[in-house]
N, C-alpha and C positions, 0 to 999 in steps of 0.2 A: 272736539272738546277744547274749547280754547283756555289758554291760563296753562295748561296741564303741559308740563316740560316734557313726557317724553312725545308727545303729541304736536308734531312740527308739520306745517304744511307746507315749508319755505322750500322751492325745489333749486335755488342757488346751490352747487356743487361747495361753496366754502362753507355753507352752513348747515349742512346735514353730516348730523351725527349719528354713529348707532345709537337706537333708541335705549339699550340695553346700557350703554357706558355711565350713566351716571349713577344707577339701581348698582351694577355691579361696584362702583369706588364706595358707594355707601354702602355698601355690605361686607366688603372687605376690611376696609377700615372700620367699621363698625366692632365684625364679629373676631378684628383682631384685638381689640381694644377688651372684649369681652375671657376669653380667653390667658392670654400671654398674664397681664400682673394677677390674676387670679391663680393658676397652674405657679406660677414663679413663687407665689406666696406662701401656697401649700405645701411645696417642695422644701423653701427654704425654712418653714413651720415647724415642716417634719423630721429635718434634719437638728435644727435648732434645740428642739423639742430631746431628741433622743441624745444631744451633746449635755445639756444641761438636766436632764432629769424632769424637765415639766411639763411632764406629756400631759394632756391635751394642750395648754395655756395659749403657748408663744403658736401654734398652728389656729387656734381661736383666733386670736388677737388679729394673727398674717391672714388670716382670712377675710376676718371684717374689713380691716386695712384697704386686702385688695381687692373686693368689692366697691369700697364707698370709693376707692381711686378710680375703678372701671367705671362706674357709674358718673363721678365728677367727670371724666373725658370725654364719655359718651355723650351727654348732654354741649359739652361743647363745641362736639363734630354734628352733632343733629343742628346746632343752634348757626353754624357756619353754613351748612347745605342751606337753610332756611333761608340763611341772610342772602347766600348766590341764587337760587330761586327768584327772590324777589327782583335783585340786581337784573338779572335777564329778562324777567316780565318785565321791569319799565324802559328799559333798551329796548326790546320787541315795541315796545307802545309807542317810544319817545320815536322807532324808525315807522314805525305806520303812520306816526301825525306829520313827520316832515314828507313821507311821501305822498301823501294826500293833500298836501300843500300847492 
């Protein structure tokens, strides 16, 4: 399957990587981004929430908040993996045409 990043046929020792390395930093940075201001939000929601008297509101509010913030990051980290994807396909391409030169 050529194109497809974890699909290396290059047997160079510098250039083999675990296949699994770049599946795992996108997931991890993914599903922390996912997590962490969302729990953060609902916490600080809940607490807020029971200091000031306006329970549900301010936990509403922290909620959507840290949603649409998870989600604006998220899209930024997918939009970076995309962009280094490509950067490596025409590296890969740019070293096939000089060596076939």
């Amino acid at each position: 399957m050529q194109g497809f990043i974890f699909v290396d046929k290059d047997t160079k020792a510098e250039n083999l990587e675990a296949w699994w390395k770049p599946a795992l930093e996108i997931f991890t940075e993914v599903s922390t981004w996912i997590v962490v201001p969302i729990v953060f939000a609902l916490g600080v929601g809940k607490v807020l929430d029971r200091y000031f008297g306006t329970k549900p509101w301010i936990f509403i509010i922290l909620a959507i908040l840290g949603f649409v913030f998870s989600s604006m990051k998220i899209v930024s980290i997918v939009k970076k993996y995309v962009e280094n994807l490509k950067n490596k396909e025409i590296e890969k391409n740019n070293i096939k045409q000089d060596v076939g030169k």
